[in-house]
C-alpha positions as CSV (number, residue, x, y, z in Angstrom):
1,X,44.9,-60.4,-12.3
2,X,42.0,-61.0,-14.6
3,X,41.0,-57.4,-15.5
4,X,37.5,-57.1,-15.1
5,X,38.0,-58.0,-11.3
6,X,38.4,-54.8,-9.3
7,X,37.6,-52.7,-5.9
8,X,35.9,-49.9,-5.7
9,X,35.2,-47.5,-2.8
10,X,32.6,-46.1,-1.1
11,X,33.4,-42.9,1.4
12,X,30.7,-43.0,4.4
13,X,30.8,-40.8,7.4
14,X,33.6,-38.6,8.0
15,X,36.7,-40.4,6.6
16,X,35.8,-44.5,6.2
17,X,35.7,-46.5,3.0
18,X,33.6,-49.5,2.6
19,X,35.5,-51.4,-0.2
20,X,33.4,-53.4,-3.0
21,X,35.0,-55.9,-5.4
22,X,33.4,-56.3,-8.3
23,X,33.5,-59.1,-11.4
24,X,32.2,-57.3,-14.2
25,X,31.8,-60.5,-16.1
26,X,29.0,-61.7,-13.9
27,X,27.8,-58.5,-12.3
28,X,28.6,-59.9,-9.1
29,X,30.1,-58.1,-6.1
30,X,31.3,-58.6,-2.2
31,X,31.1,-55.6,0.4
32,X,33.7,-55.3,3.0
33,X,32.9,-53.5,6.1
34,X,29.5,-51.5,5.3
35,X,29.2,-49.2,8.3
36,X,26.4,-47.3,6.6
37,X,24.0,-49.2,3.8
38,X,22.2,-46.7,1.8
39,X,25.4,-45.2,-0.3
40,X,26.0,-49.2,-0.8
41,X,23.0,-50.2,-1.7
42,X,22.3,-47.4,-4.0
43,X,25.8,-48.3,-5.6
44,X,25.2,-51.8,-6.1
45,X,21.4,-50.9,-7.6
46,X,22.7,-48.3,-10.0
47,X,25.2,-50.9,-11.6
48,X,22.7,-53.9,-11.5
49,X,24.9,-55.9,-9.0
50,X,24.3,-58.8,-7.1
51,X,25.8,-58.9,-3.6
52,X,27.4,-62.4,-3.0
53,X,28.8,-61.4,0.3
54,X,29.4,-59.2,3.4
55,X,32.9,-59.9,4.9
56,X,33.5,-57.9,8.4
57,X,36.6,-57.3,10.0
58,X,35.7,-56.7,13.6
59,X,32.7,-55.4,15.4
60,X,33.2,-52.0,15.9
61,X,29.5,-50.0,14.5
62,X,31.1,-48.1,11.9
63,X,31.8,-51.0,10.2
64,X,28.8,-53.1,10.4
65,X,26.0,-50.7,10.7
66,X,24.4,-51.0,7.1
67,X,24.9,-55.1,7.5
68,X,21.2,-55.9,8.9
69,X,19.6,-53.4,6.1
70,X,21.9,-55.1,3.1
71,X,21.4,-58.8,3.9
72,X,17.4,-57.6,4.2
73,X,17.8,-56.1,0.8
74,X,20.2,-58.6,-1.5
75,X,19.7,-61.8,0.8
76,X,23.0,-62.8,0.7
77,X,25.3,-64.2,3.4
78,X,27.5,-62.6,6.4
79,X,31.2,-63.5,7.2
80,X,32.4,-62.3,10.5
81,X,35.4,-63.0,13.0
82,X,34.6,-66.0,15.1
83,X,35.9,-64.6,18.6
84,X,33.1,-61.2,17.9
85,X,30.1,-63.4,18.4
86,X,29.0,-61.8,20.9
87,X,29.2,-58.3,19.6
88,X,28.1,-59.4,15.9
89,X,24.5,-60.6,15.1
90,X,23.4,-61.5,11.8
91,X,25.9,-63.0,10.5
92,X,26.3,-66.5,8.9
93,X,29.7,-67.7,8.9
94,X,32.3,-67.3,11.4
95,X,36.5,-67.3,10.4
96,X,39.3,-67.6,12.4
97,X,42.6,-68.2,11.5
98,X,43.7,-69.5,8.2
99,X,40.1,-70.4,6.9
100,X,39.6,-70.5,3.3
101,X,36.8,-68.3,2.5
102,X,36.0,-68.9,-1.3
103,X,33.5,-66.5,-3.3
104,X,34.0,-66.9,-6.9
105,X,36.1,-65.6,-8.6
106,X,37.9,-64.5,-5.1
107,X,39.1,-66.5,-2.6
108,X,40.3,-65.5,0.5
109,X,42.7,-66.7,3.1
110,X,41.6,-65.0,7.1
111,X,44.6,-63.7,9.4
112,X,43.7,-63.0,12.6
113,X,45.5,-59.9,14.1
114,X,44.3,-58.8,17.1
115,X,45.5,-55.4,18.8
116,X,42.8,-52.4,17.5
117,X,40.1,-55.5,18.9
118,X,41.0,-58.6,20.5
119,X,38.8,-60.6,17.0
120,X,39.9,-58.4,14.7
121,X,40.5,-60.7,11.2
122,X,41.7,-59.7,7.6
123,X,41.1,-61.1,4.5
124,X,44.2,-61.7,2.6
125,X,43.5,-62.4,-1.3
126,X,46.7,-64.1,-3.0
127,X,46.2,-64.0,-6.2
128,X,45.0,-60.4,-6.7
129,X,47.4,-59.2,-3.3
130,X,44.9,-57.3,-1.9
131,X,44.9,-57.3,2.2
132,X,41.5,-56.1,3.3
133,X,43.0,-54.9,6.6
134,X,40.0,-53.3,8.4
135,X,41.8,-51.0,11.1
136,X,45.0,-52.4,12.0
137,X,46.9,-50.4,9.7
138,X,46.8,-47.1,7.8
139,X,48.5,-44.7,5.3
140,X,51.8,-43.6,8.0
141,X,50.3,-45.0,10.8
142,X,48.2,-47.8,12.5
143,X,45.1,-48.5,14.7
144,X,44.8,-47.3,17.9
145,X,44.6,-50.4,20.7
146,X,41.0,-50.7,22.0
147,X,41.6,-53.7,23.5
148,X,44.7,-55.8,22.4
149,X,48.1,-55.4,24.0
150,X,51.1,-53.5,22.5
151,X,52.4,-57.2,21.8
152,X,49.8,-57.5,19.7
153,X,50.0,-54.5,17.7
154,X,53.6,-55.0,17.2
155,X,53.1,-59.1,16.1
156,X,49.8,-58.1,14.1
157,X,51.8,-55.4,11.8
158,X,55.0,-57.9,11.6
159,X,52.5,-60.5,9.8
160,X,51.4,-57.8,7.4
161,X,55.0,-56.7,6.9
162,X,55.6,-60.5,5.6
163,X,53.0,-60.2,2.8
164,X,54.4,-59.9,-0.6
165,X,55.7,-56.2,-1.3
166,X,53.7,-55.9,-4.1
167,X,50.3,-55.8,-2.0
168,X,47.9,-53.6,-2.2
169,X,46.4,-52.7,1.4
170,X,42.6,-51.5,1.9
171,X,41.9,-50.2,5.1
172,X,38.8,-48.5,6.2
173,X,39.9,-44.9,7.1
174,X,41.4,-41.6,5.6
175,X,43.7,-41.1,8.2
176,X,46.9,-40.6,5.9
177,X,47.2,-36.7,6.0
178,X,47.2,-36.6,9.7
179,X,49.3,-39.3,10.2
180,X,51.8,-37.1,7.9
181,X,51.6,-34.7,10.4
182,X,52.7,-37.3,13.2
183,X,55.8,-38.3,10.4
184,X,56.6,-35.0,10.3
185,X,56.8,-34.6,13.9
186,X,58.9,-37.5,14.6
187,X,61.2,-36.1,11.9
188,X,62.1,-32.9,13.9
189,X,62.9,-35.0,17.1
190,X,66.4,-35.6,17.4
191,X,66.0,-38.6,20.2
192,X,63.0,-40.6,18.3
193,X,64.8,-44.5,18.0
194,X,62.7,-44.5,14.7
195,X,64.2,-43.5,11.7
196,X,62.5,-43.8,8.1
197,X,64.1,-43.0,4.4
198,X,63.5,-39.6,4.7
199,X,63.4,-39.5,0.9
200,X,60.9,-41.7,0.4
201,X,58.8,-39.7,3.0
202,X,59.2,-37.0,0.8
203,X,58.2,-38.5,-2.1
204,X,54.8,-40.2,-0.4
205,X,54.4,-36.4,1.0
206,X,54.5,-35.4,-2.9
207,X,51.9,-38.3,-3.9
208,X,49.3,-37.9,-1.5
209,X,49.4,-34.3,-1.4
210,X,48.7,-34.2,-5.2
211,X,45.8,-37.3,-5.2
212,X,43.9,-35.1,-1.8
213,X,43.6,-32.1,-4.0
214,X,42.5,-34.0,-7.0
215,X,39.5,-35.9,-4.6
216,X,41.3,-39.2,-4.4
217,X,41.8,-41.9,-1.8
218,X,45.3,-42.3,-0.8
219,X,43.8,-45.9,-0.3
220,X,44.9,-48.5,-1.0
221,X,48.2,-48.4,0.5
222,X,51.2,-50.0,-1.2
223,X,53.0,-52.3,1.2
224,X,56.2,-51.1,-0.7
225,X,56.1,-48.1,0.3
226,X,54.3,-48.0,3.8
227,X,57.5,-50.4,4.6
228,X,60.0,-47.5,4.2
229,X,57.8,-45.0,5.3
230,X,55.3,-46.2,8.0
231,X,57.1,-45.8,11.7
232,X,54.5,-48.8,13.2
233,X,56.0,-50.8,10.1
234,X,59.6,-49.7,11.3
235,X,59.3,-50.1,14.6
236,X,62.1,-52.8,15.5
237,X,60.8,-54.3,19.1
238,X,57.3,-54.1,20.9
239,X,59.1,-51.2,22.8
240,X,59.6,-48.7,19.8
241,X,56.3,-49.6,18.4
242,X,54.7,-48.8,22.3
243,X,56.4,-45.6,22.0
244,X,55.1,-44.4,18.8
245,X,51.5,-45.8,19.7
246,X,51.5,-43.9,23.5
247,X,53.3,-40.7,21.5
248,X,50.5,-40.7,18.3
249,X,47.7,-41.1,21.1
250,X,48.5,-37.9,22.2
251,X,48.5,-35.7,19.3
């Protein structure tokens, strides 16, 4: 990875990131999923970058509420999922499955994995291995289904569990400690039909606990680790992962 190419993140609201990626080199940057466009905007001003993109995941408002005010402000052009045309306006472009989406220096291949929303896309960069995974997955856990199926789910976080295990995975919430709590729960049950390296559990436990008091993201997610760690990621049939989803909806 070229060094002066990196992401940065942005808390907004409660507990969502919007991710930039940044090539020092040419001062040029791309916004993923700007719910809210005044922190952005002010971020991209203070460091004298120029926006060359918006990329969206899916339509849900926290995630494309600052998009009219930032394409008014740096003129630059929308990406979106093709099947949220509907619920997305504004935009320019519209991806669907394994589209190349090239903005120098990143280029991007689009997955479509439905489940949290029926258009729900991510944007899969190879060569640095970043996944820009919206909501489908987070730290321990995974999005909750709005509107896909629990076959979805289930397929959506096999095709992430394919990616290299070296990649890095930026999704848009904080929702790491309490999913923890949801591990930890599962843990003490002696009939769950998921069962994680327990060690390894321990160790994540260890990581995040010391990177929350210290004010840091436990984003992005290593794929490594979320693999032996993550029940959704464990799940072994559409059955176990509808158990853990109907079981975490209820805490």
């Amino acid at each position: 990875m070229v060094k002066n190419e990196h992401v940065e993140l942005i808390p907004i609201f409660d507990d969502n990131y919007v991710f930039v990626l940044i090539d020092s080199d040419a001062n040029k940057a791309v916004v993923v999923d700007p719910g809210e466009a005044g922190p952005v905007a002010d971020f991209l001003c203070e460091r004298q970058l120029d926006l060359g993109g918006i990329l969206l995941t899916h339509h849900h408002s926290d995630h494309i509420g600052g998009v009219g005010e930032l394409k008014a402000i740096f003129n630059c052009p929308v990406y979106a999922p093709e099947k949220n045309q509907k619920q997305i306006s504004g935009a320019d472009h519209w991806l669907k499955e394994g589209d190349q989406l090239k903005i120098a220096p990143w280029e991007f291949t689009i997955l479509e994995l439905p489940g949290h929303t029926l258009g729900h896309i991510a944007y899969w960069d190879q060569q640095h291995k970043w996944l820009f995974s919206g909501d489908v997955i987070f730290g321990l856990g995974c999005g909750r289904l709005f509107e896909g199926t629990h076959e979805q789910g289930y397929t959506s976080l096999q095709r992430i569990k394919k990616l290299p295990p070296q990649t890095l995975i930026y999704c848009t919430h904080e929702y790491t400690e309490r999913n923890l709590e949801f591990c930890r729960i599962l843990t003490s049950q002696d009939n769950t039909p998921i069962t994680g390296d327990s060690e390894a559990l321990e160790l994540y436990a260890n990581v995040l606990s010391n990177r929350r008091e210290l004010g840091l993201p436990s984003v992005p997610l290593k794929l490594s680790i979320e693999e032996s760690t993550n029940p959704f990621l464990l799940a072994r049939n559409v059955e176990q992962f509808r158990y853990l989803r109907e079981l975490r909806n209820r805490q």
